[in-house]
N, C-alpha and C positions, 0 to 999 in steps of 0.2 A: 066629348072627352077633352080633358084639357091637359094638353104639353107644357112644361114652361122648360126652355132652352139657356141652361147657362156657360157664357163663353167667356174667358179668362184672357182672351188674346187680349194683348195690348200692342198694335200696330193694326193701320187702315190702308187698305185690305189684309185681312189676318188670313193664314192656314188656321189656326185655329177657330174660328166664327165659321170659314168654309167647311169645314170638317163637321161641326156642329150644324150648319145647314142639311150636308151631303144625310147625317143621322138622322134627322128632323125629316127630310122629304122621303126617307125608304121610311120611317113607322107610320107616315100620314099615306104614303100610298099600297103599303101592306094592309093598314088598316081600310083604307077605301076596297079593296081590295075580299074586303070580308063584309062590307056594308057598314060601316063607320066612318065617322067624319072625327076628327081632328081639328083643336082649334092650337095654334102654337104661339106662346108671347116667348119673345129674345130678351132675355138681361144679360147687358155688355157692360161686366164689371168695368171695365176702364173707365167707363163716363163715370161710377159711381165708388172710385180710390177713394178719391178726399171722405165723402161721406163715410166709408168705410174705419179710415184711420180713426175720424173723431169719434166713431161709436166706438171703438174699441176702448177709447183712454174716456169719452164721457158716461158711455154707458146707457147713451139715448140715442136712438135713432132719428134720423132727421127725414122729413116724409117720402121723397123719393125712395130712400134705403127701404125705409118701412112696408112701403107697397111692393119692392120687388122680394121683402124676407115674406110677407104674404103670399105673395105668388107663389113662392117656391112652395110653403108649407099647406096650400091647398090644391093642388095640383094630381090628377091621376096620376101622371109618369114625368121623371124626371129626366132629362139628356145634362150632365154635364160635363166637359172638356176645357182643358186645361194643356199650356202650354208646358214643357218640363223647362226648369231651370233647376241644377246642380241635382241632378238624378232623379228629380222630385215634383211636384206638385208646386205650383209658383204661390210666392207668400199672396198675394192678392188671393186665389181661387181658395186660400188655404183659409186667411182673415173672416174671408165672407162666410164663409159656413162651419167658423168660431161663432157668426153670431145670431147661428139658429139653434133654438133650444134642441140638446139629446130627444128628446122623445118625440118631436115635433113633424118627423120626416117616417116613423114607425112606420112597418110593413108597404113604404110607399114605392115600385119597382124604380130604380136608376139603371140609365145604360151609361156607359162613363166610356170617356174617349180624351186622346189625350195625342198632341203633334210635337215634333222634335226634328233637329238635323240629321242624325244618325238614330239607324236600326237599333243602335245598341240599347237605348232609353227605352226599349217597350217595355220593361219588366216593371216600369213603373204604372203599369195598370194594376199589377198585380202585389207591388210590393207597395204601393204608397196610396193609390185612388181608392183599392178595394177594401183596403183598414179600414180607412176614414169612414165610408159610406157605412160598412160593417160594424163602425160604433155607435153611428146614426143611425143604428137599426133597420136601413132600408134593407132591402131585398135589391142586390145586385145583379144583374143579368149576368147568363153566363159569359154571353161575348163582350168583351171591351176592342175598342176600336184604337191601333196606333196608326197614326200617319206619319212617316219621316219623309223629308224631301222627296230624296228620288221615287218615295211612294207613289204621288201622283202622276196621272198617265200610267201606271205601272199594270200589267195581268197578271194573272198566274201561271205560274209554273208547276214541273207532276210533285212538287213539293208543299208548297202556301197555295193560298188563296193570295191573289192581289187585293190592292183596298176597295174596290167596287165592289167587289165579293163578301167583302166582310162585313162592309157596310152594310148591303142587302140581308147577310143573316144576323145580324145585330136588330134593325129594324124586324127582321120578321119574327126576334124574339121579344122585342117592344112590344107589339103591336098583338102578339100571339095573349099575354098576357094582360095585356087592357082588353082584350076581347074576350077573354075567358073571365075578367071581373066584372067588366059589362051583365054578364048573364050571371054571375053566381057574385056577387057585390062579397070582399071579406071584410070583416070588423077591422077598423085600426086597430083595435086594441090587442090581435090576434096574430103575431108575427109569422106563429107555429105554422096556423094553416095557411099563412101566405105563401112560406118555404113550400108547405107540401101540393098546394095549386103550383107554383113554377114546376115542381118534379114531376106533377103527374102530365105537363104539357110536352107535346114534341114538335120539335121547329126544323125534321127535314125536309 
């Protein structure tokens, strides 16, 4: 099965890229877990801005870009996470997947995660990450993952789940679903029954 992991941070070492690891190692060990192997390639938008900007204004991709808009669009499962800036999704994570065709990502599951300073910015899974993916046709998992600061190190409480927790059932709704198409392969072309494969799965 193949992962491909997109990370938006821009700053070395990034919460963001961690965050996107922490995703990546619970779907590869849920899935190991079920007798699957997992192969995972990283695209670390940062290193590929510039390239970014000029396909936007020339309209061609330059090879580096190209191989990683390939990657994405032939990929079992997608992980992507984004940093928030101003309530939202940052222009970089936003550029890049401007320049993958609408149809091109059909029926393909994303788990989407996204890191911030303050709690207050979760609802941008829900109000900004899950559009987008939802116009690209993917199949959005039901869990998104926030990380804010004081997230990390953090447990839960008889309220939330802390972020190791969510991690863990984010990955094991990754991982539930690449294992349930493993054995029953669905058509791209067929988004309907992709929706109604995640509904008939359960990930307690």
């Amino acid at each position: 099965m193949k992962l491909v992991v997109v990370s938006a941070g821009l700053s070395t070492p990034s919460s963001t890229r961690l965050l996107a690891d922490r995703l990546t190692d619970a779907v590869r060990d849920e899935l190991a877990d079920q007798g699957h192997k997992a192969e995972a390639n990283v695209i670390e938008l940062r290193g590929l801005a510039v390239a970014i900007a000029n396909n936007l204004v020339t309209g061609f991709p330059p090879p580096q870009l190209a191989d990683a808009i390939e990657a994405v669009t032939s990929v079992d499962g997608l992980v992507a996470v984004t940093p928030v800036f101003s309530a939202s999704y940052s222009g970089l994570f936003k550029s890049f997947f401007d320049l993958i065709d609408p149809g091109a990502l059909t029926g393909k599951p994303v788990l989407i995660g996204a890191t911030g300073g303050t709690p207050r910015h979760s609802l941008v899974l829900d109000h900004a990450l899950r559009p987008l993916f939802v116009y690209l046709r993917t199949m959005v998992l039901p869990t998104g993952v926030y990380a804010a600061s004081e997230d990390w190190g953090s447990g839960s409480d008889a309220h939330t789940d802390g972020l190791p927790a969510r991690i863990r059932r984010a990955g094991r709704e990754m991982a539930s679903i690449l294992a349930a198409r493993a054995a029953h392969p669905v058509p791209e072309d067929d988004p309907t029954l992709a929706k109604r494969q995640l509904s008939d799965l359960r990930f307690d």
